[in-house]
N, CA, C and O atoms as a Tripos MOL2 file, in Angstrom:
@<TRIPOS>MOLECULE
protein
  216   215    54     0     0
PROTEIN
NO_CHARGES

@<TRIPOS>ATOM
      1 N           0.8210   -1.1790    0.0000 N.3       1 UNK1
      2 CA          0.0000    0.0000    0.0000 C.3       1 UNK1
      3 C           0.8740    1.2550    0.0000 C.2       1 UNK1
      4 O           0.5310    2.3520   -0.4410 O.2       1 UNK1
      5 N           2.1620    0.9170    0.6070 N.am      2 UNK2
      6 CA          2.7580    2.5510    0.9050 C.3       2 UNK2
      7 C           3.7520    2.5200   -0.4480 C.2       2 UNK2
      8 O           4.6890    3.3180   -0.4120 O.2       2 UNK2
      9 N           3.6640    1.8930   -1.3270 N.am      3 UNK3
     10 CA          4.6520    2.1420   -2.6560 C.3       3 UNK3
     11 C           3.0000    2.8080   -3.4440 C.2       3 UNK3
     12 O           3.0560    3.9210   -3.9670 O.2       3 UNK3
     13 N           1.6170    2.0200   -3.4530 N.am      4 UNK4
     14 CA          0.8430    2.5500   -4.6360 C.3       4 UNK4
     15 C           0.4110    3.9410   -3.9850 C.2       4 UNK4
     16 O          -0.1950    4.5980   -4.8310 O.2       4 UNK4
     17 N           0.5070    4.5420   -2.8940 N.am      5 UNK5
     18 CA          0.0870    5.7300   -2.2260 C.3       5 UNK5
     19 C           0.8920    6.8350   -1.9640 C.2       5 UNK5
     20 O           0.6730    7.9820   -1.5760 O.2       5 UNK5
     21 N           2.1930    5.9950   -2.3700 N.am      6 UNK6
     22 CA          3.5880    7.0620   -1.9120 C.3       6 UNK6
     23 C           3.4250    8.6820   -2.3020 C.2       6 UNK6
     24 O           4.0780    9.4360   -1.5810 O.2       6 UNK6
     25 N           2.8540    9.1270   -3.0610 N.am      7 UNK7
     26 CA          2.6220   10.4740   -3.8760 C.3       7 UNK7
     27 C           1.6810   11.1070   -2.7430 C.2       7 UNK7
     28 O           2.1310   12.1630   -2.2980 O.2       7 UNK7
     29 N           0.4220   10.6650   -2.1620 N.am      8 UNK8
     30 CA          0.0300   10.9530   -1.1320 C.3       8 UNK8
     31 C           0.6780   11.0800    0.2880 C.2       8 UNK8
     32 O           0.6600   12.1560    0.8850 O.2       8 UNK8
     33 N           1.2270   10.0000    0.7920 N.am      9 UNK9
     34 CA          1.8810   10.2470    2.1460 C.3       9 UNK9
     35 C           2.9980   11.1050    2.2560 C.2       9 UNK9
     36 O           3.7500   11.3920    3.1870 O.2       9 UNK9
     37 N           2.8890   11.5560    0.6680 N.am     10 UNK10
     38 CA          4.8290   12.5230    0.6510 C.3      10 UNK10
     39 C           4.2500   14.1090    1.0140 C.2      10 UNK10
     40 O           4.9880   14.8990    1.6030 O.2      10 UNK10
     41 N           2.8290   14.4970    0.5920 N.am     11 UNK11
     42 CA          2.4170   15.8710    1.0460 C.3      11 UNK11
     43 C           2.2260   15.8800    2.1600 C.2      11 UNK11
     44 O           2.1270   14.9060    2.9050 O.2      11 UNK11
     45 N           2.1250   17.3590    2.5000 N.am     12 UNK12
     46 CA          2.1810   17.6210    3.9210 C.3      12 UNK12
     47 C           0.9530   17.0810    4.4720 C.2      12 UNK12
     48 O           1.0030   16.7580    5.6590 O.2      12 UNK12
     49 N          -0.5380   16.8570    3.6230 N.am     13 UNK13
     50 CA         -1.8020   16.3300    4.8910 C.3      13 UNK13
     51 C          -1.3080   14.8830    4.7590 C.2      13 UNK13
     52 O          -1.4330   14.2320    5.7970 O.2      13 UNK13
     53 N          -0.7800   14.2430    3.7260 N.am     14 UNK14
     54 CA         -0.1810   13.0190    3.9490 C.3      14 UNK14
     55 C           0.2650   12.3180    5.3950 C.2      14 UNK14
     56 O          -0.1930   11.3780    6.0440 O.2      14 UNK14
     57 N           1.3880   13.2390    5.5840 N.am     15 UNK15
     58 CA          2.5520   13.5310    6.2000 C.3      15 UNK15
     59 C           1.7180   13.7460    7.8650 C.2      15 UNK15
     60 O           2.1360   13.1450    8.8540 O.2      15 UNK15
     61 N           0.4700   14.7250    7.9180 N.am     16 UNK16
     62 CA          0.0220   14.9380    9.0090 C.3      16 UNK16
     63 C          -1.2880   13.5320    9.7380 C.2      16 UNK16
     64 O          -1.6970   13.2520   10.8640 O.2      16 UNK16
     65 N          -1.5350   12.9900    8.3140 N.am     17 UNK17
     66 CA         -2.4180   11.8850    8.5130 C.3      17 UNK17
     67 C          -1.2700   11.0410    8.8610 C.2      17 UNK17
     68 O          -1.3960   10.7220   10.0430 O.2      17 UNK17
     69 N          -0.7200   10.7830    8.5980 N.am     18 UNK18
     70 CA          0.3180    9.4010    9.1160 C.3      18 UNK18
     71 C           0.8180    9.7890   10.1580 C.2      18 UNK18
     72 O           1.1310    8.8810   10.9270 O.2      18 UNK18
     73 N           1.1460   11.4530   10.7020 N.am     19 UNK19
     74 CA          1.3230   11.1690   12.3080 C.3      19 UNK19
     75 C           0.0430   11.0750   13.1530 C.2      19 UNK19
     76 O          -0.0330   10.7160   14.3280 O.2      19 UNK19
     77 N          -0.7960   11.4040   12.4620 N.am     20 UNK20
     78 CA         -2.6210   11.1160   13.3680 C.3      20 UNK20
     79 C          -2.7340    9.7360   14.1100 C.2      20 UNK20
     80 O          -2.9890    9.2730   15.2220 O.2      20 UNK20
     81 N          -2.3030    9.2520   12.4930 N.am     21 UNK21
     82 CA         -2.7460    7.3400   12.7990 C.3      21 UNK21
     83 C          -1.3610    6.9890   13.5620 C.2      21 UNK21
     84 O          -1.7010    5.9100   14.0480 O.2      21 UNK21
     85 N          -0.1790    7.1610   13.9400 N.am     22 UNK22
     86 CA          0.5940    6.8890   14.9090 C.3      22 UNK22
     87 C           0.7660    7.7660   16.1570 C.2      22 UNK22
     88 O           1.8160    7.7600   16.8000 O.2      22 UNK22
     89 N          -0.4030    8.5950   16.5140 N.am     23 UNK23
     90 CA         -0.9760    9.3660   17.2430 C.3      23 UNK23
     91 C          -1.8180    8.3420   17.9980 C.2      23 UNK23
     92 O          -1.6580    8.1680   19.2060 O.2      23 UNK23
     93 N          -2.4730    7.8480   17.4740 N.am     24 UNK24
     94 CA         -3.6720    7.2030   18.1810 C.3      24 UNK24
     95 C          -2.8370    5.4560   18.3870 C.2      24 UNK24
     96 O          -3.5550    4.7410   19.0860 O.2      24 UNK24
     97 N          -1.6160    4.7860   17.9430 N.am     25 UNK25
     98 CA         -1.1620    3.6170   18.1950 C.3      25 UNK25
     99 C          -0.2970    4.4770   19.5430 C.2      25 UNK25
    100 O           0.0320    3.6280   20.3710 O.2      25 UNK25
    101 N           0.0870    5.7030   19.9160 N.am     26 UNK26
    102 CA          1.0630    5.6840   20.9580 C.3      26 UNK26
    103 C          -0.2100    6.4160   22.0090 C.2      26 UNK26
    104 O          -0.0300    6.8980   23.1270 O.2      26 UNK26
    105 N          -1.0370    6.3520   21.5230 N.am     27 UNK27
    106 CA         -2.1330    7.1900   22.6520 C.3      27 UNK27
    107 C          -1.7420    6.9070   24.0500 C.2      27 UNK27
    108 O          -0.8660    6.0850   24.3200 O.2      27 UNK27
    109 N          -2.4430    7.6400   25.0130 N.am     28 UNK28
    110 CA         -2.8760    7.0710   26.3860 C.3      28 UNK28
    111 C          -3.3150    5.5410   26.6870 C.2      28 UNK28
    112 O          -2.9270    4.8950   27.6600 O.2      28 UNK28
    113 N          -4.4100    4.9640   25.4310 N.am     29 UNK29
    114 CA         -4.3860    4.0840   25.4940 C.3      29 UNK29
    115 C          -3.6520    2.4720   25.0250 C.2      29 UNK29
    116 O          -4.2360    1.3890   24.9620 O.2      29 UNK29
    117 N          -2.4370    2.7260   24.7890 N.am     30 UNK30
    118 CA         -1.8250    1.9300   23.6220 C.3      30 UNK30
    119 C          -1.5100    0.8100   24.9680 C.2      30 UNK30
    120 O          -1.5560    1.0260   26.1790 O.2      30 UNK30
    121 N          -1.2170   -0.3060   24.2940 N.am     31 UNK31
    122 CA         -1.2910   -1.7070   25.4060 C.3      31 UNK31
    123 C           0.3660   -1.7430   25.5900 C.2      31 UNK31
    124 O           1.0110   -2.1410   24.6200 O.2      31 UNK31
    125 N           0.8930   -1.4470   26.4820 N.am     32 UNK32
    126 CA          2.4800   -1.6520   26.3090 C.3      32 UNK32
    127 C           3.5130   -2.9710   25.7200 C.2      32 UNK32
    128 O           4.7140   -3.1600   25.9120 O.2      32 UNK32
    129 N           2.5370   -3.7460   24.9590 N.am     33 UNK33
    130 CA          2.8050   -4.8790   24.1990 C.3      33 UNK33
    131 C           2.7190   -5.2330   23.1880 C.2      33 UNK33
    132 O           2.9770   -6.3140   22.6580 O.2      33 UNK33
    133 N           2.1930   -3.9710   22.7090 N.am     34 UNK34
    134 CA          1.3710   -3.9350   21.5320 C.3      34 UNK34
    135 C           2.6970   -3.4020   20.3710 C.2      34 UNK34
    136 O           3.2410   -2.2990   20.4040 O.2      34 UNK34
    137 N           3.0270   -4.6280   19.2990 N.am     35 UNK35
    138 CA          4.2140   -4.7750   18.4850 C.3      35 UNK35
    139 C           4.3220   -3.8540   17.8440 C.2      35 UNK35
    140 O           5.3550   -3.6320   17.2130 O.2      35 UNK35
    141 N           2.9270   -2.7920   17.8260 N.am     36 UNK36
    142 CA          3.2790   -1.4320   16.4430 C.3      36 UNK36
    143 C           3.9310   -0.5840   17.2040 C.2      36 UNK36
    144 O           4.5020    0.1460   16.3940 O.2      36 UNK36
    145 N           4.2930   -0.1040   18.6420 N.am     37 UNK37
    146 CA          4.7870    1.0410   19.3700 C.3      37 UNK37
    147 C           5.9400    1.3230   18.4020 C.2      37 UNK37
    148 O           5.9720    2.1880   17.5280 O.2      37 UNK37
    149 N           7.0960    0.2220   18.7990 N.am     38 UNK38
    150 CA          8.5190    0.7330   18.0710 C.3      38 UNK38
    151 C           8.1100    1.9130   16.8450 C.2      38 UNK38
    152 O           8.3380    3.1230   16.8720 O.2      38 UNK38
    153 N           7.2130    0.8430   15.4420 N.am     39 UNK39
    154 CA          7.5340    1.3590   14.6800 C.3      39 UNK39
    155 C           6.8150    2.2860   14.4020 C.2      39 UNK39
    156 O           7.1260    2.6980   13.2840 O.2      39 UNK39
    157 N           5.8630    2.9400   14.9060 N.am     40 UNK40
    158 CA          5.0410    4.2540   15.0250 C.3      40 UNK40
    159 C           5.8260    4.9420   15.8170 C.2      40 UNK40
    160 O           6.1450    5.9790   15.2350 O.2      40 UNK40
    161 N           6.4360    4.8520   17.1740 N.am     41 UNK41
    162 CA          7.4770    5.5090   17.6600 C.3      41 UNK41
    163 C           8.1600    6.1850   16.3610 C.2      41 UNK41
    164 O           8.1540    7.4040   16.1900 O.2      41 UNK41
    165 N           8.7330    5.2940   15.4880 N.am     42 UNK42
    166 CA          9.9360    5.5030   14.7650 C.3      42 UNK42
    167 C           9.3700    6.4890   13.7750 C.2      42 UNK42
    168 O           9.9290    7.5580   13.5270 O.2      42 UNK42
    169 N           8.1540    6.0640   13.1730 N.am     43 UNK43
    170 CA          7.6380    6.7110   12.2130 C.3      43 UNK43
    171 C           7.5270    8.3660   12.5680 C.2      43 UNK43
    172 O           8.0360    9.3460   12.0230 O.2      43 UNK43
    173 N           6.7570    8.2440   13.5630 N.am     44 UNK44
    174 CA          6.4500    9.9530   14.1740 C.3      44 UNK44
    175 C           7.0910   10.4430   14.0690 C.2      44 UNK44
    176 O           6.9830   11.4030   13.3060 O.2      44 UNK44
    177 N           8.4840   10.1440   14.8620 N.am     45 UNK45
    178 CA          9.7130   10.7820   15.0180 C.3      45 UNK45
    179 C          10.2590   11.1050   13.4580 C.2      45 UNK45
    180 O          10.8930   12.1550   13.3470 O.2      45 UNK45
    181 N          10.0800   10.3350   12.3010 N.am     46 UNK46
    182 CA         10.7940   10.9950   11.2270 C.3      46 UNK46
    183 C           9.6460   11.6780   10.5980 C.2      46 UNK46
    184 O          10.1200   12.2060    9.5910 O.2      46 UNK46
    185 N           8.3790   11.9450   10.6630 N.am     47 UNK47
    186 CA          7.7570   12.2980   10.0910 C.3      47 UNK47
    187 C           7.5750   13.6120   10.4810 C.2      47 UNK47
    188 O           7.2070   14.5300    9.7480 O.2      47 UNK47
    189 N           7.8550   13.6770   11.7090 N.am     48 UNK48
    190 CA          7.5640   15.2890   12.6580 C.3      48 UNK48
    191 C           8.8640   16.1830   12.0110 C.2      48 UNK48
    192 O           8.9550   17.4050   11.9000 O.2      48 UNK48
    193 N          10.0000   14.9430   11.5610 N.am     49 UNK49
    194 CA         11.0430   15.8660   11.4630 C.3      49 UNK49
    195 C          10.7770   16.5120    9.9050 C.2      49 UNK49
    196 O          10.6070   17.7180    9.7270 O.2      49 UNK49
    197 N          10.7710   15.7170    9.0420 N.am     50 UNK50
    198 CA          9.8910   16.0310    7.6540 C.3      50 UNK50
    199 C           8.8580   17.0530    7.6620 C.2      50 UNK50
    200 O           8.7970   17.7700    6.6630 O.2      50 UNK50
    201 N           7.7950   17.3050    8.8850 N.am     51 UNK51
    202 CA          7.1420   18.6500    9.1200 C.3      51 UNK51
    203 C           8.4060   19.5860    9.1950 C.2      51 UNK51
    204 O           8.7710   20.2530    8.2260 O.2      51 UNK51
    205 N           8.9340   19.5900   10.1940 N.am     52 UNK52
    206 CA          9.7110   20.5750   10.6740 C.3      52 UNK52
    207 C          10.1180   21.0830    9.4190 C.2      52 UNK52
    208 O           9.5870   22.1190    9.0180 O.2      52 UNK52
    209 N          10.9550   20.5290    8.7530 N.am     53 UNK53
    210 CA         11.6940   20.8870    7.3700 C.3      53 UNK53
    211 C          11.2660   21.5320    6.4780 C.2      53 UNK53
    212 O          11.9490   22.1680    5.6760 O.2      53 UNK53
    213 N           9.7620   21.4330    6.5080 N.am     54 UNK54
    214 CA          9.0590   22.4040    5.7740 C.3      54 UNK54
    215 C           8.7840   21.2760    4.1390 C.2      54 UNK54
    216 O           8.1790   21.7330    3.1690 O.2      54 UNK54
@<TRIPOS>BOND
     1     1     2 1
     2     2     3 1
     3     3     4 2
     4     3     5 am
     5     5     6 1
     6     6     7 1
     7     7     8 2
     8     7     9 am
     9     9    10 1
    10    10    11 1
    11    11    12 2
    12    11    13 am
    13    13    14 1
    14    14    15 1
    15    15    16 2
    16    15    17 am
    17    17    18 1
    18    18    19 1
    19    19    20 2
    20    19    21 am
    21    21    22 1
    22    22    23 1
    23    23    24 2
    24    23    25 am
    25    25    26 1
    26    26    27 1
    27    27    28 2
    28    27    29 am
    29    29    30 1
    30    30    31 1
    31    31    32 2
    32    31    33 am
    33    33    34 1
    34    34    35 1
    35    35    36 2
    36    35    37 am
    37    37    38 1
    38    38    39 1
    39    39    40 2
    40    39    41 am
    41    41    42 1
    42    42    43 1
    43    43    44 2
    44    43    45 am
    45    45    46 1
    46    46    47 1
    47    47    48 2
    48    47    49 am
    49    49    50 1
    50    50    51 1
    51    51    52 2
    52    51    53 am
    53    53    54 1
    54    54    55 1
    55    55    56 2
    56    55    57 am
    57    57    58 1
    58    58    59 1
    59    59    60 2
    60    59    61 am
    61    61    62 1
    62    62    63 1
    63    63    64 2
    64    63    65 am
    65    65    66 1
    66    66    67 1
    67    67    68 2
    68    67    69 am
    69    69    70 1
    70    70    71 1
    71    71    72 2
    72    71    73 am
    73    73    74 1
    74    74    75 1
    75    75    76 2
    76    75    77 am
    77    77    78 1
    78    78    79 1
    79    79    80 2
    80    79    81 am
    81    81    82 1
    82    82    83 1
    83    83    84 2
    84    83    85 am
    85    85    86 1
    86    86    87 1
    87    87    88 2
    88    87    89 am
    89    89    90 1
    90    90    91 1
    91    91    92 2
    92    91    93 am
    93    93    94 1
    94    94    95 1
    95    95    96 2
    96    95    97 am
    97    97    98 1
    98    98    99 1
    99    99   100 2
   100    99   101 am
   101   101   102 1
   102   102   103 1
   103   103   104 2
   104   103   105 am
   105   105   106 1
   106   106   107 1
   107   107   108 2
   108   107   109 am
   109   109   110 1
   110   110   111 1
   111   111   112 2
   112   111   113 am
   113   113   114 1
   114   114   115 1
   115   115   116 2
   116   115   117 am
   117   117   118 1
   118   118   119 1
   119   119   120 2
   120   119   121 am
   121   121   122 1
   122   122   123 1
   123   123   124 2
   124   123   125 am
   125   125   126 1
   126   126   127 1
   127   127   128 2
   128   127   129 am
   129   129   130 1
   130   130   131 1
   131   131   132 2
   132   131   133 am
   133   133   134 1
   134   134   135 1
   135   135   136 2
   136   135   137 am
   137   137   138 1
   138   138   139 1
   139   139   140 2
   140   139   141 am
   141   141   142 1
   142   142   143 1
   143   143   144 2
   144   143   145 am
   145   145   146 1
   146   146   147 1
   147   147   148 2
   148   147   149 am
   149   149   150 1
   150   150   151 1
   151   151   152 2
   152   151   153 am
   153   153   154 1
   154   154   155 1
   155   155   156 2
   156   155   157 am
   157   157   158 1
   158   158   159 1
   159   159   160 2
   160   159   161 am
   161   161   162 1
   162   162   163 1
   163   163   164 2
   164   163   165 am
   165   165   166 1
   166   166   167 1
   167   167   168 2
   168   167   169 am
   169   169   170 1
   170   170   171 1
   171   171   172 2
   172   171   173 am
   173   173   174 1
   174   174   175 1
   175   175   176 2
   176   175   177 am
   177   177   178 1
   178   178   179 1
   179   179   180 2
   180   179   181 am
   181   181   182 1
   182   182   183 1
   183   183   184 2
   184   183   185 am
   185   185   186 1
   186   186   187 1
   187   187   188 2
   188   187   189 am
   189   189   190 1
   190   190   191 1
   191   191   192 2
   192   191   193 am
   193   193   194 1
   194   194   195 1
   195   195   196 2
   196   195   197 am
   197   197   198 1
   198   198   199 1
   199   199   200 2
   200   199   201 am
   201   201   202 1
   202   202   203 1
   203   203   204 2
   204   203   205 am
   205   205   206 1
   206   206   207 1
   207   207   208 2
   208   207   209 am
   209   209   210 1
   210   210   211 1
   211   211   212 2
   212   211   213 am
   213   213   214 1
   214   214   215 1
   215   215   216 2
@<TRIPOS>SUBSTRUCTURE
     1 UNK1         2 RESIDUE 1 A UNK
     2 UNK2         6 RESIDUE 1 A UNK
     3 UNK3        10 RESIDUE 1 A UNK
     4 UNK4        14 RESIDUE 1 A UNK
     5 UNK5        18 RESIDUE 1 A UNK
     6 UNK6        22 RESIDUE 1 A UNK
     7 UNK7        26 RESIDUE 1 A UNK
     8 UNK8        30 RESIDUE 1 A UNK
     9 UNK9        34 RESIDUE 1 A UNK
    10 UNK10       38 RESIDUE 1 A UNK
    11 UNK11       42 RESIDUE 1 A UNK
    12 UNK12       46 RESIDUE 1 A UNK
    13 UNK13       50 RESIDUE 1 A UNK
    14 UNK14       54 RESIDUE 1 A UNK
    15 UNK15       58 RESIDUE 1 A UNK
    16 UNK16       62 RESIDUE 1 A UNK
    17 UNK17       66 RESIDUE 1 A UNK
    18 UNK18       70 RESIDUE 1 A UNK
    19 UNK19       74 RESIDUE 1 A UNK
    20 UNK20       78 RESIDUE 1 A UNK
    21 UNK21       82 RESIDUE 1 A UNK
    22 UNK22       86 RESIDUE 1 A UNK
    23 UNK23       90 RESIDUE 1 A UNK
    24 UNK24       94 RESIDUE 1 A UNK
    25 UNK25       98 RESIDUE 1 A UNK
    26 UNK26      102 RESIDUE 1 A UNK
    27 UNK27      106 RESIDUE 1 A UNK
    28 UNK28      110 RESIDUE 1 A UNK
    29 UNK29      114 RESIDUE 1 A UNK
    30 UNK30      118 RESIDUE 1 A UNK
    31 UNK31      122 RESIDUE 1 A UNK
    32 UNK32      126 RESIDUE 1 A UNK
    33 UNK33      130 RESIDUE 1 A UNK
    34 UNK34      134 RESIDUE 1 A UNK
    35 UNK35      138 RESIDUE 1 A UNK
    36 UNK36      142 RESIDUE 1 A UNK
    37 UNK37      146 RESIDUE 1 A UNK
    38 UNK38      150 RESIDUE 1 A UNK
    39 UNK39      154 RESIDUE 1 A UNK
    40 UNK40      158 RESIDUE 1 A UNK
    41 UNK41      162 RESIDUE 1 A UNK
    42 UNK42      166 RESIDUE 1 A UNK
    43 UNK43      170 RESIDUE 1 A UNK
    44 UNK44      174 RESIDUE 1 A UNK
    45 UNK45      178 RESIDUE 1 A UNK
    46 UNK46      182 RESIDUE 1 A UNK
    47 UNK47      186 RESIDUE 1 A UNK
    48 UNK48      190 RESIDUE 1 A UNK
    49 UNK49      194 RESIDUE 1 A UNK
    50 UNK50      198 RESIDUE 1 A UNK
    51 UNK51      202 RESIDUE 1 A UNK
    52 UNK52      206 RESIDUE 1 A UNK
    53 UNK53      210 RESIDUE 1 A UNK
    54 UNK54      214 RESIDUE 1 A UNK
């Protein structure tokens, strides 16, 4: 899905939807076992930086 969508997740609401949805996997409620943390961790973190950058 993220190669046929890539043109989408590269703009900025892209960019802000994909930290939403790893917004809501690191929520208040996330299960501390739950195998997506790392890589939504990871994701946010480069994606916030990709905001930043403009």
């Amino acid at each position: 899905m993220r190669r046929e969508r890539r043109r989408d997740f590269e703009t900025r609401d892209g960019k802000l939807m994909t930290l939403f949805v790893c917004s809501r996997l690191l929520g208040p409620y996330a299960h501390p076992e739950d195998p997506r943390l790392r890589p939504a961790g990871r994701m946010a973190k480069e994606v916030i930086k990709q905001l930043q950058a403009g």
